[in-house]
Predicted model as a PDB file, atoms N, CA, C, CB and O in Angstrom, pLDDT in the B-factor column:
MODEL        1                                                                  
ATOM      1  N   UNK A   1       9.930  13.652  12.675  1.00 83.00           N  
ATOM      2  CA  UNK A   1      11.225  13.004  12.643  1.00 83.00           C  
ATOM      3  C   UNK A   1      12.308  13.931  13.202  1.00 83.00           C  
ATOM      4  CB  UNK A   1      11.568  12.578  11.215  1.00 83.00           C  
ATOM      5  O   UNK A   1      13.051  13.501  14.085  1.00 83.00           O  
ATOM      6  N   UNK A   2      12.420  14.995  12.806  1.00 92.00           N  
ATOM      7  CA  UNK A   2      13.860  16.161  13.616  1.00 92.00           C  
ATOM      8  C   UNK A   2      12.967  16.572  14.521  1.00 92.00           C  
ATOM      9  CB  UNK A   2      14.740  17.782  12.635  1.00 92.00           C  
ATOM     10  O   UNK A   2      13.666  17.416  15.082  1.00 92.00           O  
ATOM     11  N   UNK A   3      11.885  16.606  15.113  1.00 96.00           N  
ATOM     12  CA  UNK A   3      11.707  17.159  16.753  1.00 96.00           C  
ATOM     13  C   UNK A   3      11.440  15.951  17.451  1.00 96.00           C  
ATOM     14  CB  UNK A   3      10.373  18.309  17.097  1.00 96.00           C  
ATOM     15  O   UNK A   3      10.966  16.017  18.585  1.00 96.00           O  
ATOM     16  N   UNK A   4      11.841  14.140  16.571  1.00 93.00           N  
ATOM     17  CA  UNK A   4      12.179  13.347  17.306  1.00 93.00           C  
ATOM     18  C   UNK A   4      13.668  12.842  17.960  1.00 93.00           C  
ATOM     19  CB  UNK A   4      11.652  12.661  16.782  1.00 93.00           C  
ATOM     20  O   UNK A   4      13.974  12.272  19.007  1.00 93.00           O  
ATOM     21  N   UNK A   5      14.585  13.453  16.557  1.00 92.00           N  
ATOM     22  CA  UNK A   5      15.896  13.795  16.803  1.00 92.00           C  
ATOM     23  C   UNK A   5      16.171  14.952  17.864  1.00 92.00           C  
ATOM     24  CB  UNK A   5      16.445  14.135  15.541  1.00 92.00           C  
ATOM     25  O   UNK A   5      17.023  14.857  18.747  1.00 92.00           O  
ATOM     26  N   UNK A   6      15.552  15.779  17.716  1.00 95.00           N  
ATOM     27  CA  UNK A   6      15.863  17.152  18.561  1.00 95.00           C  
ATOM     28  C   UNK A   6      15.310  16.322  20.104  1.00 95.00           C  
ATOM     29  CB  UNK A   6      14.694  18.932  17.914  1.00 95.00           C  
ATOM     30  O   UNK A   6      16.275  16.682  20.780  1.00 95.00           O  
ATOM     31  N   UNK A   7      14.695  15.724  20.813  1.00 96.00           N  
ATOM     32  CA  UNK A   7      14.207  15.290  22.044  1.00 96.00           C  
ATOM     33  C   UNK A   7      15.356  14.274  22.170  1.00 96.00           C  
ATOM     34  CB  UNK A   7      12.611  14.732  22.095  1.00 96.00           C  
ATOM     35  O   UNK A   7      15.844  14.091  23.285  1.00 96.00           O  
ATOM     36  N   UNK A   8      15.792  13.647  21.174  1.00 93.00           N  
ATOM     37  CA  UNK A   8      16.702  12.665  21.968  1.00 93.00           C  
ATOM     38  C   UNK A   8      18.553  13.379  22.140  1.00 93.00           C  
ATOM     39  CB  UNK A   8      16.646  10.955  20.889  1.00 93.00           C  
ATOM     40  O   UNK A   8      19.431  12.798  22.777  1.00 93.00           O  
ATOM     41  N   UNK A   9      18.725  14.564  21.479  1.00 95.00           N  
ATOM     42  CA  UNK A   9      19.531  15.225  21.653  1.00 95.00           C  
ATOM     43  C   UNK A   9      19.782  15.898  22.714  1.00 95.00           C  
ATOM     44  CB  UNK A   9      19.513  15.710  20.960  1.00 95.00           C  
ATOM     45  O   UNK A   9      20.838  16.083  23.319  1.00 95.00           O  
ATOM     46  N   UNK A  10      18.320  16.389  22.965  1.00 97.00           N  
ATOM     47  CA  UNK A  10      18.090  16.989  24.238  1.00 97.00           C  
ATOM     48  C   UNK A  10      18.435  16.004  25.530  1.00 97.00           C  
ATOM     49  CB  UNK A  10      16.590  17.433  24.250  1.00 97.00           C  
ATOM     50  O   UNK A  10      19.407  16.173  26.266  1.00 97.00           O  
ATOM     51  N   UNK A  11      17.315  14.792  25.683  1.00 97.00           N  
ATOM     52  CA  UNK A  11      17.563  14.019  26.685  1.00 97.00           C  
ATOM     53  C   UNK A  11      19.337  13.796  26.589  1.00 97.00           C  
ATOM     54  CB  UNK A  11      16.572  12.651  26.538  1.00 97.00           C  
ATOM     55  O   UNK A  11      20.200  14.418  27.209  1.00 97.00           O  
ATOM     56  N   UNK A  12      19.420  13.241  26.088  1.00 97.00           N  
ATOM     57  CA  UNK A  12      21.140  12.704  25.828  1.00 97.00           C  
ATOM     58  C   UNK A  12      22.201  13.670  26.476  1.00 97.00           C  
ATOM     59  CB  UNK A  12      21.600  12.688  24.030  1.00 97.00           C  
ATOM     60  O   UNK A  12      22.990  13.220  27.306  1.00 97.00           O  
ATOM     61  N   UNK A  13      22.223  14.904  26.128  1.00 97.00           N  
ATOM     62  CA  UNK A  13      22.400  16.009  26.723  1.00 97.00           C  
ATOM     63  C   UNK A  13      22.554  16.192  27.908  1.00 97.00           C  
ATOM     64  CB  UNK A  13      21.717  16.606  26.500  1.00 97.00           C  
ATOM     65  O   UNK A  13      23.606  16.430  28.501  1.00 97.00           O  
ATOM     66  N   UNK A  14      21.022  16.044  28.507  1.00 98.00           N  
ATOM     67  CA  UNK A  14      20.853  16.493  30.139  1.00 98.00           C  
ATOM     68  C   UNK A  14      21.227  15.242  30.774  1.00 98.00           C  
ATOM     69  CB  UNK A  14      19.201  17.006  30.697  1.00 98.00           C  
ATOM     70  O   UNK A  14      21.748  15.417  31.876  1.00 98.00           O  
ATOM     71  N   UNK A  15      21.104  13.897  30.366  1.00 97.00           N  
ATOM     72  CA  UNK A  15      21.627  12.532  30.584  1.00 97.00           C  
ATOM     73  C   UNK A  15      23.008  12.496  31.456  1.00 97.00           C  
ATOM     74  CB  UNK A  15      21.866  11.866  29.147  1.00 97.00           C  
ATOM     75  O   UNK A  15      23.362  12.149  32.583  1.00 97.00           O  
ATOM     76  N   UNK A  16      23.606  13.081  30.227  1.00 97.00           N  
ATOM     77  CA  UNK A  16      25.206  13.386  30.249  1.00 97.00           C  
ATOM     78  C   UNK A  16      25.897  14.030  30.886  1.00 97.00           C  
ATOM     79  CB  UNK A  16      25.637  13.796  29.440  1.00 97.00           C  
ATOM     80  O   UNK A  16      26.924  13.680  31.467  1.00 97.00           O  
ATOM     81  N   UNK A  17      25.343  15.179  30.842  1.00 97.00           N  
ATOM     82  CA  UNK A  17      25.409  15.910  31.991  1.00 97.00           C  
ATOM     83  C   UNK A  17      25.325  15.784  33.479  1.00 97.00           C  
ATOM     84  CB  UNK A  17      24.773  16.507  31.808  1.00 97.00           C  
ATOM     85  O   UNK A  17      26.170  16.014  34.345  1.00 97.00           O  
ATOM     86  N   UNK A  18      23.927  15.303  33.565  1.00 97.00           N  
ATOM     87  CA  UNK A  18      23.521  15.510  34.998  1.00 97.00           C  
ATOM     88  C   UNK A  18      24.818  14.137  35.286  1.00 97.00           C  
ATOM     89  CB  UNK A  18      21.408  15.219  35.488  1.00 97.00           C  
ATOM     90  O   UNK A  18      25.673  14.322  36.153  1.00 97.00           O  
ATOM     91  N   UNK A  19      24.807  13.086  34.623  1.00 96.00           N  
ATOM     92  CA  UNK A  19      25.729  11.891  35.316  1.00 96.00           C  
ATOM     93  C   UNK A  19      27.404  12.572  35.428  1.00 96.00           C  
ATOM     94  CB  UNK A  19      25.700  10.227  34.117  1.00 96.00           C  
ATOM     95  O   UNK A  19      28.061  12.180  36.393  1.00 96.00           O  
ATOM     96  N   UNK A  20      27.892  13.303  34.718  1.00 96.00           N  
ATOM     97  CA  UNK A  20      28.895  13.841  34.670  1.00 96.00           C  
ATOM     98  C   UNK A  20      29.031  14.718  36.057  1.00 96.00           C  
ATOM     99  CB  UNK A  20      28.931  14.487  33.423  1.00 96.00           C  
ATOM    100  O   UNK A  20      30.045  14.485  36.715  1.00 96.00           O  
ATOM    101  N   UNK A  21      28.296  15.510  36.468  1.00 97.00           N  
ATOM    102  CA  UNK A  21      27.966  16.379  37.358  1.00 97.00           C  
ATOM    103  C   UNK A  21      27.842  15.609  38.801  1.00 97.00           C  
ATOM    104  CB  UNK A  21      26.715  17.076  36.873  1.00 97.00           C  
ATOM    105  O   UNK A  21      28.406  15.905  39.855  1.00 97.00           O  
ATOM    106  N   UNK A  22      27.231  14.885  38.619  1.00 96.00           N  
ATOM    107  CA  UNK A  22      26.730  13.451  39.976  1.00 96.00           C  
ATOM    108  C   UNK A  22      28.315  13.092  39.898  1.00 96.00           C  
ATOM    109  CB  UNK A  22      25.239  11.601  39.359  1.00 96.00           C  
ATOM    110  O   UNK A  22      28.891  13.388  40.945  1.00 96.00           O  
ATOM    111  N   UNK A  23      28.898  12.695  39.202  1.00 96.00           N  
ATOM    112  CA  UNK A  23      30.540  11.807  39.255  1.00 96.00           C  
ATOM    113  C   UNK A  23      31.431  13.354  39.743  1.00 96.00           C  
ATOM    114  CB  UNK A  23      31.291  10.908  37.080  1.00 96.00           C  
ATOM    115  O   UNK A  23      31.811  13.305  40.913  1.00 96.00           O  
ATOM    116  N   UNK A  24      31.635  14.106  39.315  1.00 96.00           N  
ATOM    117  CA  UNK A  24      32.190  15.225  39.803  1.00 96.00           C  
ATOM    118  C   UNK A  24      32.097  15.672  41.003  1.00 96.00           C  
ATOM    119  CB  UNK A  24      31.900  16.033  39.226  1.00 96.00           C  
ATOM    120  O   UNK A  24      33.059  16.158  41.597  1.00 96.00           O  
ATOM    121  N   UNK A  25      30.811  15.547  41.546  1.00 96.00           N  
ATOM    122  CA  UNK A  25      30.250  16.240  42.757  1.00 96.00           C  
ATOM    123  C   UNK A  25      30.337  14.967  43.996  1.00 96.00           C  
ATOM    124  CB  UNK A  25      28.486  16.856  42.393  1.00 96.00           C  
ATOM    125  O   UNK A  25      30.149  15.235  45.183  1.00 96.00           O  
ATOM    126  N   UNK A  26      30.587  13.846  43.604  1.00 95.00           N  
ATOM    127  CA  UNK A  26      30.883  12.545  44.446  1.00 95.00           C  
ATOM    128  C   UNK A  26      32.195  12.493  44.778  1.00 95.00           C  
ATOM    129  CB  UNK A  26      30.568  11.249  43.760  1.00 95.00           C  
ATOM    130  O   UNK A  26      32.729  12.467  45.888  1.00 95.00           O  
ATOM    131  N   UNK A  27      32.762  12.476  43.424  1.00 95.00           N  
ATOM    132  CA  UNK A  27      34.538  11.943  43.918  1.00 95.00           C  
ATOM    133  C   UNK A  27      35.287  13.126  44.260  1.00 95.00           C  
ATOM    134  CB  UNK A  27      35.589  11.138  42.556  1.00 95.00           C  
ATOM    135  O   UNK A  27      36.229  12.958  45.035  1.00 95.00           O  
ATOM    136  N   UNK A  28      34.995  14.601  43.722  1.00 93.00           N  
ATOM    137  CA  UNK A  28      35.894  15.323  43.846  1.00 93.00           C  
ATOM    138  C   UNK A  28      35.520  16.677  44.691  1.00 93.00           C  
ATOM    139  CB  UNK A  28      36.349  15.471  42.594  1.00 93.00           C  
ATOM    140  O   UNK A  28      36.318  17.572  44.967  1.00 93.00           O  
ATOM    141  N   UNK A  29      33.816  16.621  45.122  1.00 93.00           N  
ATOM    142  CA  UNK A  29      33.367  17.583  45.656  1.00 93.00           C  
ATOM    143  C   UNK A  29      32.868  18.687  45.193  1.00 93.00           C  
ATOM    144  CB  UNK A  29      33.986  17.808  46.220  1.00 93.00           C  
ATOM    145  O   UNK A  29      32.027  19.350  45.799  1.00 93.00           O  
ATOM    146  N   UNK A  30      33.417  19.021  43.910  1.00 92.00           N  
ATOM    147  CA  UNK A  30      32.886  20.040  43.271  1.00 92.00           C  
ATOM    148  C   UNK A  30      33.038  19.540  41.702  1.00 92.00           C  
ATOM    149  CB  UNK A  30      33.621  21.431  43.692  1.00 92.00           C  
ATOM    150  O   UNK A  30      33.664  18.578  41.256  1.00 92.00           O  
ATOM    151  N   UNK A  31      32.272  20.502  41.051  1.00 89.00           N  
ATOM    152  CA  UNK A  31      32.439  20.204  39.404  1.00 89.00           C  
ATOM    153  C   UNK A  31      32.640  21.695  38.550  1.00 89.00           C  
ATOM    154  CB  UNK A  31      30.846  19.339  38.749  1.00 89.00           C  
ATOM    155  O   UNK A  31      32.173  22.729  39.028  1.00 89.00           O  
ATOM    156  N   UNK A  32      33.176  21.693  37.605  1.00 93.00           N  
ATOM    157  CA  UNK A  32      33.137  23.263  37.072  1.00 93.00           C  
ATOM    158  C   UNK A  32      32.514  22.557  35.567  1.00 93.00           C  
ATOM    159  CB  UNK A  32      35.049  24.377  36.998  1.00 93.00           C  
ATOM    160  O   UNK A  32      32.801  21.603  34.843  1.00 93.00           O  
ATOM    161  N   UNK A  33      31.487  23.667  35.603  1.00 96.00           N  
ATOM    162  CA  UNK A  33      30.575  23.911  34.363  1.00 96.00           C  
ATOM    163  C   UNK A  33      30.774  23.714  33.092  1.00 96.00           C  
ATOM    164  CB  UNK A  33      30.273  24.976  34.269  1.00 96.00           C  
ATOM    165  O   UNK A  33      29.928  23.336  32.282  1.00 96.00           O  
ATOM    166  N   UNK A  34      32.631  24.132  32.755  1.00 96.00           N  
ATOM    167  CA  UNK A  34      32.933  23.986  31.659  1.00 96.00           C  
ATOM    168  C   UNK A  34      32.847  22.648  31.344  1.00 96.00           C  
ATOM    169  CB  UNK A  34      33.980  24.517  31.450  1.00 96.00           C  
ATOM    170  O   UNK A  34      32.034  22.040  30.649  1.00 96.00           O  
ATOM    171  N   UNK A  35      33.901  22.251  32.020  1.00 95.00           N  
ATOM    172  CA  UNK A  35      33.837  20.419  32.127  1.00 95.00           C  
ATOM    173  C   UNK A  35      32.979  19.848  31.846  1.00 95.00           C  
ATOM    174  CB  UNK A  35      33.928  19.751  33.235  1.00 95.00           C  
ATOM    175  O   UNK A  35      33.070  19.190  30.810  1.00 95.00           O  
ATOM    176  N   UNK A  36      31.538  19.806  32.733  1.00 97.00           N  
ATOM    177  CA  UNK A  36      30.152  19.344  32.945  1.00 97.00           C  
ATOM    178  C   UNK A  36      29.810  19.616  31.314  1.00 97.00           C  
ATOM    179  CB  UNK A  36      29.143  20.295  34.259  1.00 97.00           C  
ATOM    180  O   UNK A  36      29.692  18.654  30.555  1.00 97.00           O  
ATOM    181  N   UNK A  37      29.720  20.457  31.025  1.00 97.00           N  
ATOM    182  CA  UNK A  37      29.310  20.934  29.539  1.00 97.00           C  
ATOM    183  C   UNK A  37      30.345  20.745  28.502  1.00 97.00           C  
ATOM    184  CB  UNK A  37      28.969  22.451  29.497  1.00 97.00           C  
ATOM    185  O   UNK A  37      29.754  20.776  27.423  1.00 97.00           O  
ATOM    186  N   UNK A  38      31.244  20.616  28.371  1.00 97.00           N  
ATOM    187  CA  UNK A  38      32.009  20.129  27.338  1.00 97.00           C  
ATOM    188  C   UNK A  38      32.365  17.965  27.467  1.00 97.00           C  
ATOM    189  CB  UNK A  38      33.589  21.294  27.546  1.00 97.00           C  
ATOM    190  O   UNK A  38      32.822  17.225  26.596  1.00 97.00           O  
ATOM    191  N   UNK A  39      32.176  17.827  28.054  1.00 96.00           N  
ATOM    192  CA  UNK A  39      32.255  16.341  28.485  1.00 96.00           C  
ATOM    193  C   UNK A  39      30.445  15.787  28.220  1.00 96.00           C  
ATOM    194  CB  UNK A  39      32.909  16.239  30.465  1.00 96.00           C  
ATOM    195  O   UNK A  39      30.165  14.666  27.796  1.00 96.00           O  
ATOM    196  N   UNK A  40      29.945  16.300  28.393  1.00 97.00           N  
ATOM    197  CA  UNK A  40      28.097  16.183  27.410  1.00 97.00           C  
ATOM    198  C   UNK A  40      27.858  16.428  25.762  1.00 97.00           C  
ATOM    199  CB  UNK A  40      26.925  17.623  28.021  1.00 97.00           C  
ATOM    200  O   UNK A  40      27.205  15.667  25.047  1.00 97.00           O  
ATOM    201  N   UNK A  41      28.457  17.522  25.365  1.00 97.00           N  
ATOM    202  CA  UNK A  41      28.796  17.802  24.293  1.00 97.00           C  
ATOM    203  C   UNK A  41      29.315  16.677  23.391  1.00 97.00           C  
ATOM    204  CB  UNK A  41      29.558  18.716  24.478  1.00 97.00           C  
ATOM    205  O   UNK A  41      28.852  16.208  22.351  1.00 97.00           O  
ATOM    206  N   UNK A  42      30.760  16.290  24.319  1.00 97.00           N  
ATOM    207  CA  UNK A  42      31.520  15.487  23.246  1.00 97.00           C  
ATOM    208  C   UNK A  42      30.725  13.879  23.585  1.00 97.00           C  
ATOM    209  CB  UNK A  42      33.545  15.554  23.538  1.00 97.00           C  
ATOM    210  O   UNK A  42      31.004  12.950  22.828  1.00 97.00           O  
ATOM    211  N   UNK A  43      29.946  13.690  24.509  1.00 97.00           N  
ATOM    212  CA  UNK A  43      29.300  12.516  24.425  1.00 97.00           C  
ATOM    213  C   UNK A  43      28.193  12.332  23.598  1.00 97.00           C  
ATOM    214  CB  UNK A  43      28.976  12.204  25.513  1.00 97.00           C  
ATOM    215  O   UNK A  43      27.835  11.262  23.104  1.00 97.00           O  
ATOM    216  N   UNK A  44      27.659  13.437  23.468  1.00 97.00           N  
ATOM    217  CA  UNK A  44      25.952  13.642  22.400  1.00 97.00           C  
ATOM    218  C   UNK A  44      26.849  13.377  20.921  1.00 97.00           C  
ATOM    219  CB  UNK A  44      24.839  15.931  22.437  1.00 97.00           C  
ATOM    220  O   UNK A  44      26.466  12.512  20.133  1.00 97.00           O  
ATOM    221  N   UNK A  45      28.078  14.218  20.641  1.00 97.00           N  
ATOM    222  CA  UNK A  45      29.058  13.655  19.771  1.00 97.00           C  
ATOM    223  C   UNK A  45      28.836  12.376  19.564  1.00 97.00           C  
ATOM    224  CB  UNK A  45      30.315  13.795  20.192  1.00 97.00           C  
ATOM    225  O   UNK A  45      27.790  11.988  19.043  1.00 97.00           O  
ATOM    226  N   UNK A  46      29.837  11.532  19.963  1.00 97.00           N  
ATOM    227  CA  UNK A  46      30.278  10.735  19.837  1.00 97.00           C  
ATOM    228  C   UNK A  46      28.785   9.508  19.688  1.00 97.00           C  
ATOM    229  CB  UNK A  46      31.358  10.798  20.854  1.00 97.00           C  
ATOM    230  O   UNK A  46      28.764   8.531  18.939  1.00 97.00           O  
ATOM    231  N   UNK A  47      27.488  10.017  20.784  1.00 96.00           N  
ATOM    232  CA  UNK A  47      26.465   9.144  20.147  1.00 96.00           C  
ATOM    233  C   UNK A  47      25.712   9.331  19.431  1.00 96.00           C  
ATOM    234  CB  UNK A  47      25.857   8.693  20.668  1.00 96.00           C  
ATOM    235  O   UNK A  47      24.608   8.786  19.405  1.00 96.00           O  
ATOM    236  N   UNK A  48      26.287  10.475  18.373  1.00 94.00           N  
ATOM    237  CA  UNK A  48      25.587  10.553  17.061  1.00 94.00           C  
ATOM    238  C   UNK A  48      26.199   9.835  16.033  1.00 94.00           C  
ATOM    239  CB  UNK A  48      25.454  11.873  16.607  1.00 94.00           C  
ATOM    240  O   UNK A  48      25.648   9.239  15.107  1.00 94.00           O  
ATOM    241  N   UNK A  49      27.718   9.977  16.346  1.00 96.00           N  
ATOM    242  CA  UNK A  49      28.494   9.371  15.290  1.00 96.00           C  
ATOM    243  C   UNK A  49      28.573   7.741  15.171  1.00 96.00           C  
ATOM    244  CB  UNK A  49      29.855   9.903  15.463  1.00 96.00           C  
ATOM    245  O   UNK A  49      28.990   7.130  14.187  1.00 96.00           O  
ATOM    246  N   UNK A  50      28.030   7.108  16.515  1.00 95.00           N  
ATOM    247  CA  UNK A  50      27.646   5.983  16.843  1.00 95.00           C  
ATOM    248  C   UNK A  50      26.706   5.019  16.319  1.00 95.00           C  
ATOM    249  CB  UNK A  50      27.409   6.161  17.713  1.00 95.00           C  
ATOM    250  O   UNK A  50      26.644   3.817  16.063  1.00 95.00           O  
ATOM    251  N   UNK A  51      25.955   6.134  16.269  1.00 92.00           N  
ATOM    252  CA  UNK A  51      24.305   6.028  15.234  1.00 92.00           C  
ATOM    253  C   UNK A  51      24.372   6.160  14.081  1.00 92.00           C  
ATOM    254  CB  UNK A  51      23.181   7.045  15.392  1.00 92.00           C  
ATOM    255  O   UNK A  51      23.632   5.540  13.317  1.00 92.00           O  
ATOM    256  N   UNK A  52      25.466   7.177  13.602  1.00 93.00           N  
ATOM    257  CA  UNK A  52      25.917   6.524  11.831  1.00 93.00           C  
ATOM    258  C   UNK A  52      26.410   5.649  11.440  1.00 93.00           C  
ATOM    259  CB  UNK A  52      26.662   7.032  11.079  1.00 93.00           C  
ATOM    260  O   UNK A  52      25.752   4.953  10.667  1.00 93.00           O  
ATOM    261  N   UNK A  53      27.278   5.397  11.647  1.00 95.00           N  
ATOM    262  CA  UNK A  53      28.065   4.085  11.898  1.00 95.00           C  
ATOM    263  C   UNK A  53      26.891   3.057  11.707  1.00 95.00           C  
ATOM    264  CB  UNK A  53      28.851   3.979  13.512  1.00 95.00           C  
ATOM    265  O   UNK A  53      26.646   2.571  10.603  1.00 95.00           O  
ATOM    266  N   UNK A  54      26.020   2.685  13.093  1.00 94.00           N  
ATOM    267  CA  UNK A  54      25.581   1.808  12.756  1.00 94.00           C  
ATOM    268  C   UNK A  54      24.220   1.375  11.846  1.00 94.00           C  
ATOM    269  CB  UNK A  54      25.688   1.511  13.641  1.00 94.00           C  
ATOM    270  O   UNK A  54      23.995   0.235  11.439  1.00 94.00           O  
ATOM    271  N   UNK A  55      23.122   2.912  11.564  1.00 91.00           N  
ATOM    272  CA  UNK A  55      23.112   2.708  10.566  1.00 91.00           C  
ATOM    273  C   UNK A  55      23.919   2.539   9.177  1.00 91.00           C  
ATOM    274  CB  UNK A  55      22.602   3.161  10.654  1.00 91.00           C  
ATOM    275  O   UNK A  55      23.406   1.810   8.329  1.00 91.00           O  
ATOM    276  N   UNK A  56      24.740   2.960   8.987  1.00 92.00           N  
ATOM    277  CA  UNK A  56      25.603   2.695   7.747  1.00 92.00           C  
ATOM    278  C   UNK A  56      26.238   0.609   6.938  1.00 92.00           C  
ATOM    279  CB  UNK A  56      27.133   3.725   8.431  1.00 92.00           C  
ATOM    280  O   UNK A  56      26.403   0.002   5.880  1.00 92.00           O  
ATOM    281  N   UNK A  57      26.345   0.403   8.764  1.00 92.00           N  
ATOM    282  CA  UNK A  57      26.605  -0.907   8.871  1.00 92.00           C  
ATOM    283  C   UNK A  57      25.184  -1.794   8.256  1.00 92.00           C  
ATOM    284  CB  UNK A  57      26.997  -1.177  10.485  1.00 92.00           C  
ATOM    285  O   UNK A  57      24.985  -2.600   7.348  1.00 92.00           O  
ATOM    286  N   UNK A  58      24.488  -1.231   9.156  1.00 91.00           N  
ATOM    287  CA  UNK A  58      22.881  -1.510   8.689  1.00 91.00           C  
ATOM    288  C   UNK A  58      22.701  -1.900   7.008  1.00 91.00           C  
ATOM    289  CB  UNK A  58      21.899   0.066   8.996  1.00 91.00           C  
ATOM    290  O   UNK A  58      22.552  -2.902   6.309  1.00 91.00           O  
ATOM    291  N   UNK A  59      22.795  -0.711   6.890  1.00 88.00           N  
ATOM    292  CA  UNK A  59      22.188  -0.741   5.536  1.00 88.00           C  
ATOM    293  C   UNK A  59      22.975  -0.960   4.422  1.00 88.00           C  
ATOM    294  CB  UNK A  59      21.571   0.374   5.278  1.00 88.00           C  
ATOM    295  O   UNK A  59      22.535  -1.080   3.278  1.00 88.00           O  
ATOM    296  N   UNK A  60      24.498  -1.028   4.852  1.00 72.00           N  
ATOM    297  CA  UNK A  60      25.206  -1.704   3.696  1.00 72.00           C  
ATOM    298  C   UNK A  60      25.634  -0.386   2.914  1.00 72.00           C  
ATOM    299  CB  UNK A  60      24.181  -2.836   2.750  1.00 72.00           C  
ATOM    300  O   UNK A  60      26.264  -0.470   1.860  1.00 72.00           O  
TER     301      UNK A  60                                                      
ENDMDL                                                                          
END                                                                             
């Protein structure tokens, strides 16, 4: 169960990233790392807190 959590953290992660990085490197030509990595971060965030939520809704 947590090295099934830990793989989807991971994917989610590099997900986020790499699409963050692809949008950076399209519209603006370049991307800086911090960005790329703090904009993944707060998305793995936000779809954890997503996933409480809706278990919580879930289960009442």
């Amino acid at each position: 169960m947590i090295l099934r959590e830990l793989f989807i953290a991971v994917a989610a992660f590099a997900a986020f990233a790499s699409g963050t990085a692809a949008y950076l490197f399209g519209f603006h030509g370049a991307g800086d790392v911090k960005i790329i990595l703090g904009t993944a971060a707060a998305a793995v965030i936000g779809l954890y807190v997503g996933r409480y939520i809706e278990r919580r809704l879930i289960n009442g």
